[in-house]
C-alpha positions in Angstrom: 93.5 -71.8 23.3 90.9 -71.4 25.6 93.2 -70.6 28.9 94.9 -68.0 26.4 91.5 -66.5 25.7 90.3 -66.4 29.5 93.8 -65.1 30.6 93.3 -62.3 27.8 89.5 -61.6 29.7 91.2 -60.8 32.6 94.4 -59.6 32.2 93.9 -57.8 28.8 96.4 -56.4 27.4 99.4 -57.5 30.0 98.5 -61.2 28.1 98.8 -59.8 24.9 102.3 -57.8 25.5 103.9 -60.6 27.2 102.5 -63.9 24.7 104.0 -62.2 21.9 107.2 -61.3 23.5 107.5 -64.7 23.8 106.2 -66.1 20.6 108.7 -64.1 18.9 111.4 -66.0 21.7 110.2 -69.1 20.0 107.8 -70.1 22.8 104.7 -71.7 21.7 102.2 -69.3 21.9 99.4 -69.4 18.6 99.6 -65.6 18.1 97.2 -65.0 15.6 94.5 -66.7 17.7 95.3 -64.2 20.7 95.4 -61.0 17.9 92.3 -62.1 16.2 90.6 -62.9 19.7 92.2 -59.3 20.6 90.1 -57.8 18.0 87.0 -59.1 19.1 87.6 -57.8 22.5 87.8 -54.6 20.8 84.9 -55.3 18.3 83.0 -55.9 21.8 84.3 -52.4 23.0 86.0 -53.9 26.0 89.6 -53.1 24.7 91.1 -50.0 22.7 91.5 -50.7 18.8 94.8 -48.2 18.6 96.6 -49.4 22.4 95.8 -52.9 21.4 98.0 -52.4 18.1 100.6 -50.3 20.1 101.1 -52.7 22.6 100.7 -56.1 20.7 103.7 -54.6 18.3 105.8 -52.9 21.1 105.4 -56.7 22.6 106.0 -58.5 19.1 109.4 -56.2 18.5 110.5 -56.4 22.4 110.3 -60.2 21.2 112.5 -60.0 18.0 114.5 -57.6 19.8 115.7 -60.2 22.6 116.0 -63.2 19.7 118.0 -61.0 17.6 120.3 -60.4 20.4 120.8 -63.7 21.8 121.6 -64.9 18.3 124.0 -62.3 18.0 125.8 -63.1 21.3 126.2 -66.9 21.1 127.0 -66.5 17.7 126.5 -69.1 14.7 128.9 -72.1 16.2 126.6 -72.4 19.1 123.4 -72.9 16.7 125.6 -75.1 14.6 126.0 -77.4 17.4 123.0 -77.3 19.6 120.4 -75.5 17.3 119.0 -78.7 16.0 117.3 -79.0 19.4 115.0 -76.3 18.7 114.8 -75.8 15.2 117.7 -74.2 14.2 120.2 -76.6 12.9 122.9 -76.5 10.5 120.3 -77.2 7.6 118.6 -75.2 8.4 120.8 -72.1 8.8 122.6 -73.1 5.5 118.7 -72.6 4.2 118.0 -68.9 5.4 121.6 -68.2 4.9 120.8 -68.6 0.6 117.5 -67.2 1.6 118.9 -63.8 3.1 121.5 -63.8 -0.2 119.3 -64.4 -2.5 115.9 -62.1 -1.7 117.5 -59.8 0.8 116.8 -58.6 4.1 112.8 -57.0 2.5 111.4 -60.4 3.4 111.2 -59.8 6.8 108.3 -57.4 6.1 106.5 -60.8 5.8 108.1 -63.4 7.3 105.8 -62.8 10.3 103.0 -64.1 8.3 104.8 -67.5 7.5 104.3 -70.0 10.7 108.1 -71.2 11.5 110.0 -68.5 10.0 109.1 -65.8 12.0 110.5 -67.3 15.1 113.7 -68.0 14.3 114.3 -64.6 12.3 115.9 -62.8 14.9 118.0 -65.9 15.8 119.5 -65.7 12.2 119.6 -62.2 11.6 121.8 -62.1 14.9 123.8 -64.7 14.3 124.8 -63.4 10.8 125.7 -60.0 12.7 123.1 -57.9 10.1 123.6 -54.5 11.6 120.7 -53.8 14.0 119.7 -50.3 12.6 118.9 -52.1 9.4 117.1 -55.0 11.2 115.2 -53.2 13.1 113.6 -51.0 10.5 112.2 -54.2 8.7 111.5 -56.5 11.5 109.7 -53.3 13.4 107.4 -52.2 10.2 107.1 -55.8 9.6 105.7 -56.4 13.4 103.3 -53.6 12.9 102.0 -54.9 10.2 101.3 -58.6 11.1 99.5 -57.7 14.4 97.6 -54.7 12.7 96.4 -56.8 10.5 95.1 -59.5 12.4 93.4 -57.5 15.4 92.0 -55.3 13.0 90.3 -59.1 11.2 89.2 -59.7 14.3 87.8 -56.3 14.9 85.8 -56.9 11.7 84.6 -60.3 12.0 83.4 -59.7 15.7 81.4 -62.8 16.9 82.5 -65.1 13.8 86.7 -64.7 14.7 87.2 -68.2 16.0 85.2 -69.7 13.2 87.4 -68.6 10.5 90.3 -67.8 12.0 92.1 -70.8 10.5 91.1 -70.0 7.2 91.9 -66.5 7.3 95.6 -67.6 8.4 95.8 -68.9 5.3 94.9 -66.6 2.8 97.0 -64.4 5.1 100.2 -67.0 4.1 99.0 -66.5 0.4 99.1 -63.3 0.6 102.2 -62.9 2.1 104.2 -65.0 -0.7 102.4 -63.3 -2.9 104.2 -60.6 -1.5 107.3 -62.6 -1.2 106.9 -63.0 -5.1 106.7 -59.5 -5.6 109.7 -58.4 -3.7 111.9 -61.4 -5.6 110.4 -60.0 -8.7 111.5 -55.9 -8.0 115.3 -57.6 -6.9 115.7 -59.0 -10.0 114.9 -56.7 -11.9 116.9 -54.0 -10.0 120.0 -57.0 -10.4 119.6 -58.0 -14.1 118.0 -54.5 -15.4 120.6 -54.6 -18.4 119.8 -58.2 -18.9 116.0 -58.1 -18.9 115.7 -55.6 -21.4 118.6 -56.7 -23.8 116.2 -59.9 -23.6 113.1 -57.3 -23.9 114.6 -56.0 -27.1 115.2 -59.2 -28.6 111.8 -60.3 -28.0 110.3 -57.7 -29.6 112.2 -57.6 -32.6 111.6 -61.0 -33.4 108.0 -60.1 -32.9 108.4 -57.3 -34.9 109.9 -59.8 -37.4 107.0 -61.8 -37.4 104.0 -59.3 -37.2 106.1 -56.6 -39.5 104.2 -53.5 -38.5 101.2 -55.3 -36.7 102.9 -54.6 -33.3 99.9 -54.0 -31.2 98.3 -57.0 -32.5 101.3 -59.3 -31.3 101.2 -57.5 -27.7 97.5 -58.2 -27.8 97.8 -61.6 -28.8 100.6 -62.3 -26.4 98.8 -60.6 -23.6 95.4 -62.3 -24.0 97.6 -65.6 -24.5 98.8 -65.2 -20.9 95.7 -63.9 -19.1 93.6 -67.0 -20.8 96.5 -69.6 -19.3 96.4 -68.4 -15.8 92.4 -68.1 -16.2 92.6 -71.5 -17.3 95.1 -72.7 -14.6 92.8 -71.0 -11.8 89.6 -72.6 -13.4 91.1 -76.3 -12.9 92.0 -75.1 -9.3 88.2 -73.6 -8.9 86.7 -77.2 -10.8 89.1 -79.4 -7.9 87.7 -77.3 -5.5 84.0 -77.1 -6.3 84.1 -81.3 -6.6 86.1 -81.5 -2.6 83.2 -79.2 -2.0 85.8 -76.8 -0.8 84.0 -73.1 -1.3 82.1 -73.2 2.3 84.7 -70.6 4.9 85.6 -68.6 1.5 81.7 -67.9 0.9 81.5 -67.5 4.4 83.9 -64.7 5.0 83.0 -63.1 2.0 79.6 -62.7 2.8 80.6 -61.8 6.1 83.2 -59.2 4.9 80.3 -57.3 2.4 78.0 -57.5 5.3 80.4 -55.8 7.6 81.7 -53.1 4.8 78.0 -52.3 3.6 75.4 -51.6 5.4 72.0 -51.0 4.5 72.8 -47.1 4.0 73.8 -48.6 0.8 70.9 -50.3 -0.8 70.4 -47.6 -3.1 73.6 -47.5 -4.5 73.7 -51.3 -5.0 70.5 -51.4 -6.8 72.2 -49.1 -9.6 74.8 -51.5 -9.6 72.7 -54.2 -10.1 71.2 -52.7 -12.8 74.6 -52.7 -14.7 74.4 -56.3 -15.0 71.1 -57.0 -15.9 69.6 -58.0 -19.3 68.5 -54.6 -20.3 71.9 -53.0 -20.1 73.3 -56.1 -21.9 71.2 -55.6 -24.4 72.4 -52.3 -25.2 76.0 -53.4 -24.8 75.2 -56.0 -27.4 73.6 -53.2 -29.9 76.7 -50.6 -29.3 79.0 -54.0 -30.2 77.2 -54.6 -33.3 76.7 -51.4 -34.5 80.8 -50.4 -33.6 81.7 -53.6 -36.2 79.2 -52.5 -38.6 81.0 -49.3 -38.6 84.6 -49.6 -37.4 85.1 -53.4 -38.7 88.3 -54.0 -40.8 86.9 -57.1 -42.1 82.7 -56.7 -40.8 82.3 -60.4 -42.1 84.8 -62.2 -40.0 84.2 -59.8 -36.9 80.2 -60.3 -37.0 81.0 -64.0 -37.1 83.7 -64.2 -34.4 80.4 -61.7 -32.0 78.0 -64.5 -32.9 80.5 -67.3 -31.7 80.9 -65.5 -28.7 77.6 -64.6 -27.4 75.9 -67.4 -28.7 78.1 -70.1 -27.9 78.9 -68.3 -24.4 75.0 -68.7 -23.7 75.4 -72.7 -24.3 79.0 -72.9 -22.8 77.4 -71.5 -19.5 74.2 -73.7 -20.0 76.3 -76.9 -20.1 78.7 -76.4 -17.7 75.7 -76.0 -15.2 74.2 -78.6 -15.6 77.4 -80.8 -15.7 78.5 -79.4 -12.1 75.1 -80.0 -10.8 75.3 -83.5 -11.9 79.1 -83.6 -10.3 78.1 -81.7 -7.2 79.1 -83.1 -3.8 76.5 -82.3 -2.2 72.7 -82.8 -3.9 70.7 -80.0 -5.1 67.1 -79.3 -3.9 64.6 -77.2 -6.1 66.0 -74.2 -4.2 69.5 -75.1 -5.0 68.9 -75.2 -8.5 67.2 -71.4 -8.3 70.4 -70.3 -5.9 73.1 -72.2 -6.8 74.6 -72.2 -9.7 78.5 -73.3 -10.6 79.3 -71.2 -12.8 77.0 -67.8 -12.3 75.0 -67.6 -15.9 75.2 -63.9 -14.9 78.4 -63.3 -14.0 79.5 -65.4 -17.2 77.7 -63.5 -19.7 78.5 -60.5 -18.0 82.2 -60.9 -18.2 82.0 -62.6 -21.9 79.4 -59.0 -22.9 81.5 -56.4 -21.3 84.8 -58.1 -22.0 83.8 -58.0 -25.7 82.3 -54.7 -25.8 85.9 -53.9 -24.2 87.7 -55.7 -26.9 86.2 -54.3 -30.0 86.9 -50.7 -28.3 90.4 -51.0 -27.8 90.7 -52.9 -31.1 89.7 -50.0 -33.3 90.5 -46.7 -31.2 93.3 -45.3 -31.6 94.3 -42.8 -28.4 96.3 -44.4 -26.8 95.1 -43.7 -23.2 91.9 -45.7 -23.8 93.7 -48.8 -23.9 94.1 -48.2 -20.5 91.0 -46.6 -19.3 88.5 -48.6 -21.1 89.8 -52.2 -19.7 90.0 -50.8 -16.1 86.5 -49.2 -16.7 85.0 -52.7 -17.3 86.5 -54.7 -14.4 85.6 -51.6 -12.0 81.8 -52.2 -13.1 82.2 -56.1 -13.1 83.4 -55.9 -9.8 80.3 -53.2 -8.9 78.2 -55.9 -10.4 79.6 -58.7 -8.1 79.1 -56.9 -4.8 75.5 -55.9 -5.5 74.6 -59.5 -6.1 76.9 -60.3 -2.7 75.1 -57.3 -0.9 71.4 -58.6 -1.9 72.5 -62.6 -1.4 71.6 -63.6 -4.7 74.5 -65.7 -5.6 77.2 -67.4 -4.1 80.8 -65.5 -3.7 82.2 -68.5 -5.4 79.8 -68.8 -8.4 80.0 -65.5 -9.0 83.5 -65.6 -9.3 83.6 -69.1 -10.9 81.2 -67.3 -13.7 83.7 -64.5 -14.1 86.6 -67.3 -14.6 85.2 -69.4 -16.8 83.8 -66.2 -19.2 86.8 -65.1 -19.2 88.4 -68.4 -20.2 85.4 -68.5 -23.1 86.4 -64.8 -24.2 90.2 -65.1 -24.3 90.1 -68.2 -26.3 88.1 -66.3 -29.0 89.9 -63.7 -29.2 92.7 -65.4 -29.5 91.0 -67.4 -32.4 89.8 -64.3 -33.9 93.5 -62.6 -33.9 95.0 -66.0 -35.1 92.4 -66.1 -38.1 93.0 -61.9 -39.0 96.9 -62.9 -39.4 96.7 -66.1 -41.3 94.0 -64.2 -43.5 97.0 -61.3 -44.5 94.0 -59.2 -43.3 95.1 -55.5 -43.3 95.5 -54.3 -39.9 96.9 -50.8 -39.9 94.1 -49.4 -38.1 94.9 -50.6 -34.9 98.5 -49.0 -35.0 
């Protein structure tokens, strides 16, 4: 890595043209290290942010170009038979071949983010004779893409690109099957669009059956079902992490990425945002809550009770599980630990259990429609606010900030959950929420 960096210093961007030509052959070249190292070049004003881009993807599809063409000339017999000696065997072309059938040609938007498939794309898309007008639209948007991205992470991280390059490579790879996920999900549903919502309709009349005319309280209840599982699947994977005291480059780069997108210009602004989390304003959320039952309750009794539970028992939840991490913490707290550090955020918990319940109790009993909608999106735009203000002032960790925003909403979904459950098995009279 280092005679590709010194080669870049003196050459510029000749190195950076030619290494991804030939990463894209298949040559070993580690092309994210050269972008990323690119982008501090530029974050160092010694190279051009917009040529550094044009050339790094004229260089990436000159590369995909050539592989796609060589592929397309030998033909697939000559990879069946000698491909296993670099990679591209019979396995695995049987392997992109049901790859390609299955998801479609769109995945090559992202397949230069996935380490091994993007040099042997070109190879297969040849050798499959995909016709080179469609190939090239995706594989040349695709390059564009992958190297503006990573020069432009350099760009932002300046002196700190070599330290967290690795990790940024792989939330890059999440990100991209994420993506993947995304495309498989829009071509099945273009595929089976009769299918999905003959099976649509049959799952909502049987809810229908079972909730009679309580429809919205079924798509609540099935809704706040599935956000409280994956809350609760991504809490086990934050707990596992917290124990392999895994957090360090993700607090790192966050606090690195707020520093770099917020300057001190915005002090002001994050002090207002601040404010939206702090007791005072809970306070008032807590008295609008109450009063809101008091008045719009269908049943004030159980409601009251269920607001109780929540706050209350949110206070102690967040209480115990702070002192149980500390105990289970990897690494031993100090006194100033115990002031700064804090698995989950008490904050960040009780502002996610206040506002989400405030949020609740709004959509539960209004009935235009559009502020089912608004109001939800409202709250997580101000709990986000909230969570970059304490980021901007370094009050908290990134990762027990969002840890507190995890496990509150964990807390909140199981009660409403609870609360819902209760209301039906009660027969309690409903209609208002229709």
């Amino acid at each position: 890595m280092d005679n590709i960096t010194s080669y870049i210093d003196q050459y510029g961007y000749m190195v950076l043209f030619v290494a991804l030509l030939l990463e894209l052959i298949a040559f070993p070249f580690p092309g994210e290290v050269l972008m990323s190292y690119t982008g501090f070049l530029v974050f160092q004003g010694r190279l051009n942010w917009i040529l550094s881009i044009i050339i790094a993807g004229i260089g990436s599809c000159t590369g995909m170009t050539i592989s796609y063409w060589i592929g397309y000339k030998l033909g697939q017999p000559f990879f069946e038979k000698y491909g296993s000696r670099f990679h591209m065997g019979p396995e695995r072309i049987e392997k992109f071949s049901h790859w390609y059938s299955k998801y479609g040609i769109k995945l090559l938007l992202i397949a230069y983010f996935i380490p091994g498939i993007r040099h042997i794309t070109g190879y297969f898309s040849g050798t499959t004779r995909l016709p080179f007008r469609i190939y090239a639209i995706f594989a040349y948007i695709g390059a564009f893409l992958w190297v503006t991205v990573f020069i432009s992470l350099g760009k932002l991280l300046g002196p700190q690109w070599e330290t967290f390059h690795n990790s940024i490579k792989q939330y890059l790879i999440i990100g991209g099957i994420a993506a993947a996920i995304i495309f498989i999900v829009i071509y099945i549903y273009k595929k089976y669009k009769e299918e999905i919502k003959e099976t649509v309709i049959r799952l909502l009349n049987l809810t229908l059956t079972i909730f009679h005319k309580r429809r919205r309280v079924g798509f609540l209840l099935a809704t706040t079902a599935i956000l409280t599982c994956g809350l609760m699947i991504l809490m086990f994977g934050m707990i596992e992490d917290f124990l392999g005291n895994e957090f360090t480059n993700f607090n790192q780069i966050v606090v690195l990425l707020i520093s770099s997108v917020f300057n001190k210009d915005w002090t002001e602004a994050m002090q207002t945002f601040s404010l939206l989390g702090s007791r005072q304003v809970q306070l008032i959320l807590l008295s609008f809550t109450f009063i809101w039952i008091l008045w719009k309750g269908e049943n004030k009794l159980i409601e009251l009770g269920s607001f109780l539970i929540v706050i209350l028992g949110g206070e102690l939840f967040e209480e115990s599980l702070r002192r149980i991490f500390q105990s289970l913490s990897p690494v031993p707290y100090s006194f100033t630990d115990h002031i700064f550090r804090n698995f989950p955020s008490e904050q960040s918990l009780m502002n996610f259990v206040i506002y989400g319940f405030t949020v609740f109790v709004c959509i539960r009993f209004v009935k235009n429609h559009w502020t089912h909608t608004l109001i939800p999106m409202a709250g997580l735009v101000v709990l986000m606010l909230i969570a970059i203000s304490r980021l901007f002032f370094n009050v908290e960790l990134p990762s027990d900030i969002a840890a507190g925003y995890v496990f509150g909403g964990v807390w909140l979904g199981l009660n409403i959950l609870l609360l819902e459950i209760f209301r039906l098995l009660q027969g309690i009279d409903i209609h208002r929420i229709q």
